[in-house]
C-alpha positions, 0 to 999 in steps of 0.5 A: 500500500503506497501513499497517494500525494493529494495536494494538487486534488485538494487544491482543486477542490478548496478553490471549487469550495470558495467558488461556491461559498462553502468553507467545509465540503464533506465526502463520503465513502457512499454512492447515491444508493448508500452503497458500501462497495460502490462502482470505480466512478463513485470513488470519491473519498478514495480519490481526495484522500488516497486512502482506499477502504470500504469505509470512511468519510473524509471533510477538507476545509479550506486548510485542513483535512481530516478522514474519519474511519473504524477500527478495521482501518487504522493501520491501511489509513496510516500508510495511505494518508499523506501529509495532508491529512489527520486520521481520526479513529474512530470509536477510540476515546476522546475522538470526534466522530466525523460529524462532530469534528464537521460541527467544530470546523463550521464555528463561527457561521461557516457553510457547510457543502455536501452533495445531498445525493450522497448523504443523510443529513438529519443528525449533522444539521443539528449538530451544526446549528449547535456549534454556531455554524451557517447551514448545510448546504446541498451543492447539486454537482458533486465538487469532486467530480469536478476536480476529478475531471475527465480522468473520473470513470464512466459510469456504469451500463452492464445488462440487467437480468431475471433470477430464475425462481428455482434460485429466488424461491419466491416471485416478486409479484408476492414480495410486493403484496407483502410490501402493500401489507407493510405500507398499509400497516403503517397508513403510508402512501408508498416508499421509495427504494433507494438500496440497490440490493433491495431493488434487485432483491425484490423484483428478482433481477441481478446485475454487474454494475458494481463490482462483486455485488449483482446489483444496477443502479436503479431507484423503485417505488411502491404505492398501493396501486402501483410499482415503478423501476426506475433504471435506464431501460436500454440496460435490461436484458430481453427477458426482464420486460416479460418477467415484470409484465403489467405489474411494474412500470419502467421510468428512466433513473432521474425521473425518480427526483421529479416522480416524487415531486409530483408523489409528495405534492400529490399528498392529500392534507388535512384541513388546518385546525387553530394553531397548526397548519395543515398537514398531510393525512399520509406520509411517504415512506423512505429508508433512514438510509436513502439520501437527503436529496430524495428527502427534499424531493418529496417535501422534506419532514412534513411529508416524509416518515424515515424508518429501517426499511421493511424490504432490508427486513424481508430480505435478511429472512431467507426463504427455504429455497435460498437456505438451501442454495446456501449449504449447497453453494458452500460445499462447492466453495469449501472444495474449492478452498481445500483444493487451493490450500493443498496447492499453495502448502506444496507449491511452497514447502515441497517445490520451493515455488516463490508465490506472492500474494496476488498469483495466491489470489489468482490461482483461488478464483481459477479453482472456484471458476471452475464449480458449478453456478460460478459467477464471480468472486463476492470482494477482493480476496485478501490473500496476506502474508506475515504482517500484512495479515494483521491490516484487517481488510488488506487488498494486495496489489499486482505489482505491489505485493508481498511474496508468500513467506511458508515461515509466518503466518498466511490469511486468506479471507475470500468469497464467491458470487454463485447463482444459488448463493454468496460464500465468505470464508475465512482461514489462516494458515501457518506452512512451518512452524508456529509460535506459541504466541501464534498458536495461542491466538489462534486456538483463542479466535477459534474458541470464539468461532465455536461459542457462537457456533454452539449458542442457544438464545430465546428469540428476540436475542439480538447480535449485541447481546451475543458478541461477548461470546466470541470475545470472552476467551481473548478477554482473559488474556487481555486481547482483543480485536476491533471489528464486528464479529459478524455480518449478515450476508446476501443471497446472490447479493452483497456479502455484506448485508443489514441490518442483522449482524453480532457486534458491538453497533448500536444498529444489532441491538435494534433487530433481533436475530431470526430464524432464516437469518444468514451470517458471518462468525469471524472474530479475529486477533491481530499484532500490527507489524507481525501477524494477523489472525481470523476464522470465519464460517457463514452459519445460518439461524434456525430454532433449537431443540431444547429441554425446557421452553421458558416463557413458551418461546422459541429458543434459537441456535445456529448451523454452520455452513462453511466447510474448510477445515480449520489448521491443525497445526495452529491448534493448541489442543491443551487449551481447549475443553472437551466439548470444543474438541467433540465439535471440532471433531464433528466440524472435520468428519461433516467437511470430510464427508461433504467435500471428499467426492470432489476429489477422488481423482486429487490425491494431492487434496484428498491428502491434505483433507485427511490430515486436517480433519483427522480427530483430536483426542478428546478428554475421557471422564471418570464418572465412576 
């Protein structure tokens, strides 16, 4: 990772600044749909900062800079950021958040710009307002587009396709009759889907223009007469239009902001009563992430109710065909996986081949190409080596990378985008010999896999509540990692998925876990500078069989899905109690078992998996 000199950007943008009368301009990392990964013509923040993770928001004023990102990225922004730039760490003590560090720079009545396309506003106004500053202002065109200039990249225009129902598993026509059952719930007079993935989820289409995620940039709306996509129509592939047939109307992807105008004044109002003002007998209904342009558009707070979006819910619930998708895409992934991890142990140690980080990478995707419904990778693999292992979302660069060292530690957090599922696995391997130290984390990390893998909780328990779990045995060495322990995941969509997930975000404490819900179990440790350590398995909600049903309610538990085994070598069996190593022992026999027939013509693989999921001894009682 080298770091970008971005004086000339800035200066560009600081007299673009001053020609619209605002002394702090803001940048998030989002696209107008709030995207987390986003397409290369969207890479704002990464082109005026130079610092290139997912997540972050930076704001220059006319002589400072400042990005703001999580724990997840300290060590990335540390060695991309130039001088220009002050990291603030977020979630550390005594930091301000981006917004507040936005609040102070706008003392003494100090514009603040932003592109309202790109940006939810609600909590930054006040805050604003608090410390003295003017106002937010809502600059139309993007101030940084204008400095990027013609070296900015296209926008996207990939083909929009059907997704079969024998991988969707239910027909979108149902989907947005049960949408109608939720507006009419809420006494709405329709939403406006902002979230690319809650488009494509809900009328059963995919797409390419973001990569690693089979989303289009489209808006949608939703009355209870009426379902329009917004999308240019020259993207869609000729089985779309009959696929959607009378039930949906298509309208070019701009005319969302004038449909709803036209939607917000359509609005029928109440008749003023004394002392109030008239005010509309129903509201529009938008997500709390959509942005502060559509907001505007359809009449700002007085006719807009923001809420978590009722599509993000229904989505997260996968249905029995995609449940079903998923395990059977995670054997084909967990093969694959295998079948690369034997290669790279003997392209290393036997034949003293010298691989780096990238050609790892590379060879993983060609396996994985080769399985059945294969799309494409779900994000850039991190394929790290030593030290780099400990940048928690390390991307290695062709050209610029590492050679795989056989003698320290090796990451390899990956995934795949397959027709019936989305894969994230991650496992780290050491192709020498260990330390203690790194056997220890380790075998601690894998303690925490197996404690969430092993939960039983009542319903209405949500992700919050269950984080301490796989952080307790690091807790009792004084240790640590600072990121989620788990993620929702898409079915066919974006590995990363709202709004369930288990950590420490305030977010996971609003929604309880369900059954049907898809997740990551992935806590990790990392020493900056030596080595980093994560394990990651999907596993997937389902009820519990239990003795006892307290309250006479369901009680919850999960099932893994991933099927890799876990390194043998890296496992201090000392350190582990007996009924951690039965599920260990029970994980091996069901990868072995599930794997093993794609390599009966592999003996260099069929022997790495006997070794790996041979079992540990377990502890015998006396109970005499």
């Amino acid at each position: 990772m080298e770091t970008v000199n971005t004086t000339e950007r800035l200066r560009n943008l600081r007299r673009l600044m001053k020609e619209n009368n605002v002394h702090v301009y803001i940048v998030p990392s989002e696209d107008s749909h709030q995207s987390e990964y986003i397409a290369p013509c969207d890479a704002r923040r990464e082109f005026i900062s130079g610092f290139s993770g997912s997540a972050g928001t930076a704001v220059i004023t006319r002589d400072k800079a400042a990005l703001a990102t999580d724990g997840r990225y300290f060590n990335q922004a540390s060695k991309q950021l130039d001088s220009n730039w002050h990291l603030l760490k977020q979630g550390l003590e005594d930091v301000p958040t981006w917004q507040e560090w936005t609040a102070e720079q706008s003392e003494g009545h100090k514009a603040v710009g932003v592109d309202p396309t790109v940006i939810t506003a609600r909590e930054l106004t006040d805050k604003i307002k608090k410390k003295g500053g003017a106002q937010l202002v809502g600059i139309t065109k993007n101030l940084v587009d204008l400095a990027w200039g013609d070296e900015r990249p296209p926008r996207p225009h990939e083909k929009v396709s059907v997704l079969d129902i024998k991988y969707a598993g239910k027909m979108f026509e149902e989907k947005i009759a049960d949408l109608r059952k939720e507006l009419d719930k809420k006494r709405s007079a329709g939403l406006i889907i902002s979230m690319l993935d809650e488009v494509a989820w809900l009328f059963n289409l995919r797409g390419k223009d973001i990569p690693y995620n089979p989303v289009f940039f489209s808006y949608a709306a939703v009355t209870p007469t009426t379902a329009t996509l917004y999308i240019d129509e020259s993207k869609l592939n000729t089985d779309v239009v009959p696929h959607l047939g009378d039930e949906v109307r298509i309208r070019p992807y701009e005319a969302v902001f004038q449909d709803a105008e036209t939607f917000g004044a359509s609005l029928e109002m109440e008749a003023p009563t004394e002392g109030k003002p008239p005010a509309p007998k129903q509201k529009f209904l938008i997500s709390t992430k959509a942005s502060w342009a559509l907001s505007l558009n359809l009449g700002g707070e007085e006719k807009v109710e923001e809420l978590r979006s009722p599509i993000g819910d229904a989505k997260a619930i996968k249905n029995t065909t995609e449940l079903e998708g998923m395990r059977a895409c995670h054997i084909r992934d967990g093969a694959s996986l295998s079948e690369y991890f034997a290669w790279l142990e003997e392209e290393l140690t036997v034949k003293g081949t010298k691989l780096d980080e990238v050609q790892g990478a590379d060879k993983l995707e060609e396996i994985r190409s080769k399985r059945d419904h294969f799309v494409g990778l779900s994000f850039d693999t991190i394929s790290s080596t030593g030290p780099n292992a400990a940048v928690i979302h390390y991307k290695p660069e062709r050209g610029n990378c590492s050679t795989i060292d056989p003698t320290a530690l090796y990451l390899c957090d990956s995934g795949a985008q397959y027709l019936d599922g989305t894969t994230d696995t991650t496992r780290t391997l050491h192709f020498g010999e260990p330390t203690d130290m790194e056997r220890k984390a380790y075998t601690l990390v894998l303690q925490g896999v197996i404690a969430i893998d092993r939960a039983v909780f009542p319903k209405g328990t949500s992700g919050f509540a269950l984080d301490t779990l796989a952080r307790q045995f690091l807790w009792r060495e004084g240790l640590d990692y600072r990121h989620g322990t788990g993620h929702g995941v898409g079915s066919y969509l974006n590995v990363h998925e709202g709004p369930i997930g288990i950590g420490t975000r305030v977010q996971y404490s609003e929604v309880p876990l369900s059954v049907g819900n898809v997740l990551s179990d992935e806590p990790g440790y990392y020493e900056d500078g030596d080595f980093g350590i994560r394990i990651e398995n999907m596993i997937m909600a389902k009820e519990a069989k239990t003795n006892h049903r307290f309250g006479d309610k369901p009680w919850l538990g999960f099932e893994h899905v991933t099927m890799v085994p876990m390194c043998r070598k890296l496992i201090d069996e000392k350190l582990l109690t007996q009924e951690e190593r039965t599920w260990l022992n029970e994980y091996h026999r069901e990868v072995y078992d599930k794997t093993k027939g794609f390599f009966e013509e592999d003996k260099r693989t069929m022997k790495w998996l006997e070794r790996e999921t041979s079992p540990i001894h377990v502890i015998e009682l006396n109970l005499n």
